[in-house]
Structures are given as C-alpha cells and as structure tokens.
C-alpha positions as CSV (number, residue, x, y, z in Angstrom):
1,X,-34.5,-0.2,13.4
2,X,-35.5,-3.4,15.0
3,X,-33.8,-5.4,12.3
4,X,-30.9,-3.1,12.6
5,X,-30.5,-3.8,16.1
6,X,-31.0,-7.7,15.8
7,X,-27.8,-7.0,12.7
8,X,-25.3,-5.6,15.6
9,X,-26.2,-8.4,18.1
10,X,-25.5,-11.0,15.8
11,X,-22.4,-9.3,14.8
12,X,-20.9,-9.0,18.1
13,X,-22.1,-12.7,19.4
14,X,-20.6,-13.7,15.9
15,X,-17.1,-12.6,16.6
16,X,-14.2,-15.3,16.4
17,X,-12.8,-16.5,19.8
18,X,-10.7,-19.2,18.4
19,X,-7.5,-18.5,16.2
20,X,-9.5,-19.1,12.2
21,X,-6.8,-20.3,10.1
22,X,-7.4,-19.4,6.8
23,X,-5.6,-21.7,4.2
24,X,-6.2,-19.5,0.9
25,X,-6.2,-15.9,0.9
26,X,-8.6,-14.2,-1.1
27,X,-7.1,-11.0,-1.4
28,X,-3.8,-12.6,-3.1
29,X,-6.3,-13.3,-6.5
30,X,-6.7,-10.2,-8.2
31,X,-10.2,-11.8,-9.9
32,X,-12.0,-11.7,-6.2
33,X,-11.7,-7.2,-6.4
34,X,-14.7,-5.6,-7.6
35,X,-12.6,-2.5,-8.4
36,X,-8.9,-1.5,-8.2
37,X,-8.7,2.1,-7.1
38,X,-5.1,2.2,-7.2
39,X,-2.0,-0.3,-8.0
40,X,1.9,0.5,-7.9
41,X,4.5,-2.3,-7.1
42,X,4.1,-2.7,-3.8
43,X,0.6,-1.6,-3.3
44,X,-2.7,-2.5,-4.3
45,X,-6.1,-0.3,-3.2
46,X,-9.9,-1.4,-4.1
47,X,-13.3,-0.9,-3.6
48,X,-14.6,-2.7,-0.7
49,X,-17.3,-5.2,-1.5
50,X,-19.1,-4.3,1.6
51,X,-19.3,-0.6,1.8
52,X,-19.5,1.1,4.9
53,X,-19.6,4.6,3.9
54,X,-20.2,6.7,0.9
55,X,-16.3,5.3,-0.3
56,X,-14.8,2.5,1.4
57,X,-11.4,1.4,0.1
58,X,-9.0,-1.5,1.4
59,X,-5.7,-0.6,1.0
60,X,-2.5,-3.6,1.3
61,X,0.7,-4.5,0.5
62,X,0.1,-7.4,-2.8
63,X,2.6,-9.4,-0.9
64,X,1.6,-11.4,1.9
65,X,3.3,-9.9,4.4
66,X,1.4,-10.3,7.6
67,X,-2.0,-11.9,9.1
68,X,-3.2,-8.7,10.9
69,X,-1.7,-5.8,12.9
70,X,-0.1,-8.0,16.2
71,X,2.3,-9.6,13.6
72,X,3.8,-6.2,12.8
73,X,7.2,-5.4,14.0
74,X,10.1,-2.7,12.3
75,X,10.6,-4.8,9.6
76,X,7.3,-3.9,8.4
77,X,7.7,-0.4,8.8
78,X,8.3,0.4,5.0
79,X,5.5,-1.1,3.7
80,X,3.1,0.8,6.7
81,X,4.7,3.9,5.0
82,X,3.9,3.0,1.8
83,X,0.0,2.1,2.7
84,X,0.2,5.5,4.6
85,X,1.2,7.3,1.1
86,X,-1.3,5.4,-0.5
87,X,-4.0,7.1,2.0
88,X,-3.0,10.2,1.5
89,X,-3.5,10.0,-2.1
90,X,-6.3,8.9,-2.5
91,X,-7.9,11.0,-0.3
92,X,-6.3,13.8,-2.2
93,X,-7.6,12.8,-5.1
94,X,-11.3,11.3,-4.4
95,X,-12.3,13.6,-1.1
96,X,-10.7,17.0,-1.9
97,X,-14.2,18.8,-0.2
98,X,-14.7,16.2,2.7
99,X,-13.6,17.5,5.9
100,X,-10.9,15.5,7.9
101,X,-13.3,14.3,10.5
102,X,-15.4,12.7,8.0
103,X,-13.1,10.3,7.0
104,X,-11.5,7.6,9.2
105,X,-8.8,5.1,8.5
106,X,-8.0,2.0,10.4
107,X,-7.4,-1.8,11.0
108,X,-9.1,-4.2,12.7
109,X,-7.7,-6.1,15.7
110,X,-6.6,-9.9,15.1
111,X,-6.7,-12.8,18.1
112,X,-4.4,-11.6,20.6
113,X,-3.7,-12.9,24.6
114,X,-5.7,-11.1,27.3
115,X,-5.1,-13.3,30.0
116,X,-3.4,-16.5,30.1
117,X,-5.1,-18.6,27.3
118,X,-7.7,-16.2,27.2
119,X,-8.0,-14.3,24.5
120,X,-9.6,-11.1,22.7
121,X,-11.9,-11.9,19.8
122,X,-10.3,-12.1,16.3
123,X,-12.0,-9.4,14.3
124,X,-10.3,-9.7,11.2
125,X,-12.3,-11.2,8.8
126,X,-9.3,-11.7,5.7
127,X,-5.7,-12.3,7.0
128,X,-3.8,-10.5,5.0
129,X,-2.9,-7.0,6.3
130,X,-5.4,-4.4,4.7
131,X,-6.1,-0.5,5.9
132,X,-9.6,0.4,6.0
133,X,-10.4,3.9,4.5
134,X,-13.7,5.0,4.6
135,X,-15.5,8.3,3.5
136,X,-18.2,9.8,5.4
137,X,-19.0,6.3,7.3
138,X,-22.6,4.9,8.2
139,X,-23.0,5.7,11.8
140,X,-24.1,2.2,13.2
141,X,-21.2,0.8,11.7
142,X,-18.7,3.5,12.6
143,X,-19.9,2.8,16.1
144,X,-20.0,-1.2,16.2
145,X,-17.8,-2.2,13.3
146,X,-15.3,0.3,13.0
147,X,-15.6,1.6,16.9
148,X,-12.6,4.1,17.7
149,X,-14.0,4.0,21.1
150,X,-13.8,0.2,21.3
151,X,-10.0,-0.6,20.9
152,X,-10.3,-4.3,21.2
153,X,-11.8,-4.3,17.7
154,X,-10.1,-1.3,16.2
155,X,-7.1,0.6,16.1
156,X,-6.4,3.5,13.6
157,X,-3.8,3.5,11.1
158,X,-2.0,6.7,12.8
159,X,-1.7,4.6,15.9
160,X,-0.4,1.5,14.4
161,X,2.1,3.5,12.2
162,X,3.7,5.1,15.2
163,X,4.1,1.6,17.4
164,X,6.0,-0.2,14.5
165,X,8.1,3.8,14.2
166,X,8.9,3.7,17.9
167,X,10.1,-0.3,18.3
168,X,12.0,0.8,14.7
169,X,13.8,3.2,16.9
C-alpha cells in the first residue's frame, strides 16, 4: 500500500508544467501498437500498453488532427462522432454484460491558461488526440489518473463531444 502511495505522489509531483513539444508522434507508426482492436479509414482503436482496467483501449483519428482536447473546435466535430461510434462498438461487442457504470471513457486535459502565464499541468502524455475507454477500471487510478472528480486532469468524452456540438451550432 505504502509503495502504492509513494506511485500517486510521484505521479502527481511528475506532471508537466511547461508546454512538452513532442517532435515525433508515436501513435502515427502503426509498429509502436501492441494490439489493434479495431481499424476503418478514419479510425484506429488499440490495446493500451499500460492497462488501467480489465480492458483499456485508446481510441483516435489515424490522422493527426489535434494535440489534445483544447485544440478542438467544430471543425473537428466529425471525427469526435466517429471516435464516439467507435465507443459504442466496441463496447457492444467486448462488454455486452458490464454494466454502464463500470465502464468510463474520457480524455485527458492538455496545458491550458489559468491565470495570466500561469498555467494548468499538461496531463497528456502522447499529443495526438486519443479517447480513453476503459472496462471495469483499477480504483487508485480511476481516482488519481483518470479522476472524474478532478477536471483539471480529466474530462469525459460525453462532455467534450457536446462543447465542440454547441460552438458547431
């Protein structure tokens, strides 16, 4: 539990307070996924390498379309739609018995301005926009990694599909 403990601490003391600029992407090389769950032309699903649950898939557009969910804006609203379908799927077809509240779906938060040139921490670890769909998630990380309660650091999907829906409008 100890060492547990000592994990979160590190996490959260870890967290990037400077914008990261990541030159190469390593979601745009197919040979750095451990598993592709699901593939159509826009959209590409796999096994995350990290698992956070009993199933934890990362679900993105294959182009390089944004860094994180503050760069979204109507223009990205198809491809939100098309992640969303993509969701819904394969929940459908992988977690047919698990009930709703067992699964939970989200993004992370990427650097944004709080005050002035003060800003929240950049909790995205790859930028390239990816969903986060996890199955029956470990509690410790449910609460520090993926924390509904914690909205600097995470934002569900529903959320951020209904933003980019309303400045569509």
């Amino acid at each position: 539990m100890l060492r547990t403990i000592r994990r979160v601490f590190y996490y959260l003391s870890h967290l990037e307070w400077t914008e990261r600029v990541q030159h190469t992407c390593i979601f745009c090389d197919r040979k750095n996924f451990r598993k592709i769950v699901y593939e159509d032309d826009e959209i590409i699903a796999i096994e995350n390498l990290h698992l956070a649950g009993e199933l934890h898939w990362l679900i993105m557009p294959k182009a390089h379309t944004a860094r994180d969910i503050e760069a979204l804006d109507k223009d990205h609203l198809a491809i939100l739609l098309a992640m969303d379908r993509v969701k819904k799927h394969l929940i459908a077809e992988h977690c047919a018995g698990v009930p709703r509240e067992a699964i939970i779906s989200g993004y992370h938060r990427g650097r944004r301005p709080l005050v002035g040139k003060i800003y929240y921490p950049d909790i995205v670890s790859i930028h390239h926009l990816h969903l986060h769909l996890i199955v029956r998630p470990r509690w410790l990380l449910r609460l520090f990694k993926y924390p509904g309660w914690l909205p600097f650091m995470w934002k569900s999907d529903v959320a951020v599909l209904r933003e980019v829906q309303q400045r569509s409008v």
